[in-house]
N, C-alpha and C positions, 0 to 999 in steps of 0.2 A: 764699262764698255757702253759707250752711245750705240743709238736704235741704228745709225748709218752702219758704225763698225760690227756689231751684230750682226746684220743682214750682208755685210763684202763678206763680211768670214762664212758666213752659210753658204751661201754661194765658192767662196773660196772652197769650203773643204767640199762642198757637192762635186764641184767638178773632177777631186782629185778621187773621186768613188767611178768614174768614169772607166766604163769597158769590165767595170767588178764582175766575176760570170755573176748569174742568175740560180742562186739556188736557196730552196723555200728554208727560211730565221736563220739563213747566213749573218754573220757577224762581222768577216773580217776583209777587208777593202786587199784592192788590188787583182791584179791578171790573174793570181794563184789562189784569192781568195772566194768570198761567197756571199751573196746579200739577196734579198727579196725586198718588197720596196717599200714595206712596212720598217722592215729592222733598218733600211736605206735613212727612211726619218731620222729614225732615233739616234741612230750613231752619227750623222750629218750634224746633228744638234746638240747630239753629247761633245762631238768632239770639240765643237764649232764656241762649245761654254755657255749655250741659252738654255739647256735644262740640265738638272743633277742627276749625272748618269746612276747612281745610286737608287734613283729612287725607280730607276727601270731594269733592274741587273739581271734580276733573274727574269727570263720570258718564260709563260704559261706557254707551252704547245699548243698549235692551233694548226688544224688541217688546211693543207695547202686550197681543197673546194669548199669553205668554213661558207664563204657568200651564196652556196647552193644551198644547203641545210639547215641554217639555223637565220633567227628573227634580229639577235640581237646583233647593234651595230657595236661591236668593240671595239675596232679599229677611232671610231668616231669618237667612245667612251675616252680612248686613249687621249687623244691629240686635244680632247676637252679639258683632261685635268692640265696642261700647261698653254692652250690659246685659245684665241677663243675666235666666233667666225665673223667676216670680215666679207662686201661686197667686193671691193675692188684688191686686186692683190696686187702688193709690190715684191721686187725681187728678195727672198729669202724665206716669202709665207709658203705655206703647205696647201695644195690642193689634193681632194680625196673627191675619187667618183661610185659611183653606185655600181655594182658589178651583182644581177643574180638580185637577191635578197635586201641588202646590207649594203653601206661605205666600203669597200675592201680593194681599192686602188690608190696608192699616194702619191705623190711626187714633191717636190719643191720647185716652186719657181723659180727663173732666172729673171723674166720679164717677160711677163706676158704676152702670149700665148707661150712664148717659150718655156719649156721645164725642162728638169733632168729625174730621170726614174729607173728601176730597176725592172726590165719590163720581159714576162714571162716568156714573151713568141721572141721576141731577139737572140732570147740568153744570157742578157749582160744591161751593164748600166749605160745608160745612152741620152744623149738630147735628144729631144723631139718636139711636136706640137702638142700643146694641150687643147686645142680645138682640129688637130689633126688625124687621121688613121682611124680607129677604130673608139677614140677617142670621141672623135666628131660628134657621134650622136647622143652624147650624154652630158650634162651639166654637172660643170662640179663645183662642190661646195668648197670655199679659201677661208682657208682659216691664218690666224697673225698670234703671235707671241707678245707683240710688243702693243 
């Protein structure tokens, strides 16, 4: 698969995560299903064929307030072992913002500023801005696979 068809299909299966409810290391897509927007990555790109879902199978439990309490950035550790960070993002990179402590917000781009996320005050997976809402006043770090 070329870096183009990689990034249509990220995008491609992002949007089909769309309206997923919101619930913390959901796994499985759809109206009936459940996602947070850590596990929203993983599966976007498991399913999508840019990382080997195996090597993420089992998730370690992690507290829904992890970015209140502790130093280390895992989320960030994550998304390190398969991209790496990138100033300008194109449609299908990962953006992560700072919440509290830590990295512990993700999304995927569609094009900038545009994302799609799984966002906790909604309830569900949604477009929105990534220089938008509550968003605004934080910079996030774009990370790229390719």
């Amino acid at each position: 698969m070329t870096e183009q068809e990689g990034r249509a299909e990220v995008i491609r299966v992002a949007h089909e995560w769309s309206g997923t409810p919101w619930v913390h290391m959901g796994r499985v897509k759809g109206p009936n299903g459940a996602v947070d927007c850590a596990q929203l990555v993983y599966c976007v790109y498991a399913e999508a064929g840019q990382i080997d879902p195996s090597l993420y199978a089992k998730v370690e439990w992690y507290p829904k307030d992890w970015f209140l309490h502790r130093n280390e950035d895992r989320p960030l550790e994550i998304v390190q072992k398969f991209a790496h960070e990138t100033e300008t993002p194109k449609p299908g990179d990962m953006a992560l913002w700072k919440y509290g402590r830590t990295f512990s917000h993700a999304a995927i781009v569609l094009d900038w500023p545009d994302i799609i996320h799984a966002d906790v005050e909604a309830g569900r997976v949604l477009l929105a801005r990534g220089d938008g809402g509550r968003l605004a006043s934080k910079s996030p770090k774009f990370f790229t696979r390719w």
